[in-house]
C-alpha positions in Angstrom: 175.7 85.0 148.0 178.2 83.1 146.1 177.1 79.9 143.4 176.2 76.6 145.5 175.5 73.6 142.8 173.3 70.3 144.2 173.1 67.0 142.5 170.4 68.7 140.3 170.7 72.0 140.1 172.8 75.4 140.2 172.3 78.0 142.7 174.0 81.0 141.5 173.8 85.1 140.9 171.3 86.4 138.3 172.7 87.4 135.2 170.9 89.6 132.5 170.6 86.7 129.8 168.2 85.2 132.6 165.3 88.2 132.1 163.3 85.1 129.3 163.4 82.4 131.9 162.7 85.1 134.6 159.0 85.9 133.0 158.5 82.9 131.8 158.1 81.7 135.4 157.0 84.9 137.0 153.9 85.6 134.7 152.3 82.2 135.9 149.0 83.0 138.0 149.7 80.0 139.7 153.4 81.2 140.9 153.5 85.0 141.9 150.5 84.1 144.4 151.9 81.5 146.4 154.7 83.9 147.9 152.3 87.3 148.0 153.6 89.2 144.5 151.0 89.6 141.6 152.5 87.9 138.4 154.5 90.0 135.9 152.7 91.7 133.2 155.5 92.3 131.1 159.2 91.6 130.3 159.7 95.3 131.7 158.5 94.2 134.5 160.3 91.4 135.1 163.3 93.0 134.0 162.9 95.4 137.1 163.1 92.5 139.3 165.9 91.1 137.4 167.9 94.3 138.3 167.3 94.2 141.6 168.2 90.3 142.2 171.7 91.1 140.5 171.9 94.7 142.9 171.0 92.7 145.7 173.1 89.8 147.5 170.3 87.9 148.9 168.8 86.5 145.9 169.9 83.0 143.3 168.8 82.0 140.4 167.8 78.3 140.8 169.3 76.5 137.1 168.0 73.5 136.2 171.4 71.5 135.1 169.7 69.5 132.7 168.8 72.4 130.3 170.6 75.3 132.0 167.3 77.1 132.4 166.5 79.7 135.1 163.2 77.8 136.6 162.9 80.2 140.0 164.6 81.7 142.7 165.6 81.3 146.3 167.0 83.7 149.0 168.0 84.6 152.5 166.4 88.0 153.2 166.0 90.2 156.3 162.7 89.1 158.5 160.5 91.3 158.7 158.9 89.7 162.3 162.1 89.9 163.9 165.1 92.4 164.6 168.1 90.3 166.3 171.4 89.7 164.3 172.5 87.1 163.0 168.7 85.8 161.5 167.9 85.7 157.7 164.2 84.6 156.7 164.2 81.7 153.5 162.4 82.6 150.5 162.2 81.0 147.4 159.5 80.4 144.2 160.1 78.0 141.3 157.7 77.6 138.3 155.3 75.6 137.8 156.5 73.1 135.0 159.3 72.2 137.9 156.4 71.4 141.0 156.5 67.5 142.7 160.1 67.3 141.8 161.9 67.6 145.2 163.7 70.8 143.3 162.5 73.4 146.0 163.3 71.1 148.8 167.0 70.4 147.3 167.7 74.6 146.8 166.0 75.0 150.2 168.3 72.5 152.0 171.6 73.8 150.2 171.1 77.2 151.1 170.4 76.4 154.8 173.4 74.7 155.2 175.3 77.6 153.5 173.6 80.2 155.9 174.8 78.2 159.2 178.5 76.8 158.1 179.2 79.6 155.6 177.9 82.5 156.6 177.6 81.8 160.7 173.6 82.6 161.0 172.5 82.0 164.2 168.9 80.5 163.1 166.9 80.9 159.7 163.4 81.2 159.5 160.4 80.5 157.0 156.9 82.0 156.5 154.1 80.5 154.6 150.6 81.7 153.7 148.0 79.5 155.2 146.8 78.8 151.7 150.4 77.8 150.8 150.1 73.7 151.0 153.1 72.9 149.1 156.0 75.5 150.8 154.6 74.1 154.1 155.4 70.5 153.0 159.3 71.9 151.8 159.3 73.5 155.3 158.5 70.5 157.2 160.8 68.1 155.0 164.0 70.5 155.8 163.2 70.3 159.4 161.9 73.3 160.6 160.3 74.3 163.7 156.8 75.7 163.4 156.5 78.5 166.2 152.6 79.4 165.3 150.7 81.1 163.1 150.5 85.2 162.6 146.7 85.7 161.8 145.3 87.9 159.7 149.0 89.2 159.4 149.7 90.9 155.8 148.3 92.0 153.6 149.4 91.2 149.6 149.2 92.9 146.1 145.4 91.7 145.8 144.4 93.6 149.0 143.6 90.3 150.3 144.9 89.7 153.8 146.4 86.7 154.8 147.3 84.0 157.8 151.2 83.5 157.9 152.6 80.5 159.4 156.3 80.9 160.7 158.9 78.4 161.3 162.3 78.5 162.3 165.7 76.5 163.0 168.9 77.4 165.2 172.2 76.6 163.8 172.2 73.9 166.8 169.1 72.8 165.4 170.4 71.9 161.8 173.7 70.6 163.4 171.1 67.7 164.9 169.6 67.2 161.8 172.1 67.3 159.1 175.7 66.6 160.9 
């Protein structure tokens, strides 16, 4: 994915001076959670997950312009619900000291309207735990359509099983809403 910048922030590729910012976010309890992963115990950890953003091309660092800190990550990723072409599934996290901002809902739009005028996608789509209060609430403010709820759908890295709300939006969809 190449580097989008907002009024606020900049969207871009993981680098390896990010690894501080990385754990500094990831080890929250109150972050990890949220989006199903268990929160880093270590900067060897995190560092394992920093290789594998900057491997990967579905992953950006979400830089706060202010301080040009690394405060979370957002994505478009294969769903795992669906097989069609031309569908990538939003996912993002940002840490803590950053919630009530707007931030999420900022990367969140930026990277929607990259996946339908840049890179073509027919529709992206959205998951939330049922628990998950606050990514519902950036769902809804970017305009997507909730198509139910997957109940008792997966299971996370606490063995606890979960509800998992989905949501989606078509290309014609976001063309409505944003042109």
């Amino acid at each position: 994915m190449k580097t989008i910048v907002t009024e606020r922030l900049i969207l871009r590729p993981f680098l390896g001076t990010d690894l501080d910012d990385l754990y500094e976010y990831a080890k929250n309890p109150n972050v990890g959670p949220n989006a199903g992963w268990k929160p880093h115990e270590s900067l060897y950890e995190s560092k394992a997950i920093l290789r594998q953003f900057m491997e990967s091309d579905e992953v950006l660092a979400i830089v706060w312009k202010e301080n040009n800190k690394v405060i979370g990550s957002i994505g478009l990723h294969k769903d795992p619900f669906r097989s069609a072409d031309n569908v990538k599934m939003l996912g993002y996290v940002l840490s803590e000291d950053y919630w009530g901002r707007g931030i999420t809902t900022e990367a969140a739009r930026a990277v929607i309207r990259y996946a339908f005028s840049e890179l073509n996608l027919y529709m992206v789509t959205v998951h939330h735990y049922s628990f998950n209060y606050r990514s519902k609430r950036v769902i809804e403010k970017c305009g997507f359509i909730y198509e139910g709820t997957l109940r008792h759908c997966t299971k996370i890295f606490n063995d606890n099983t979960y509800d998992v709300a989905c949501y989606s939006m078509t290309r014609d969809e976001w063309k409505m809403l944003y042109e």
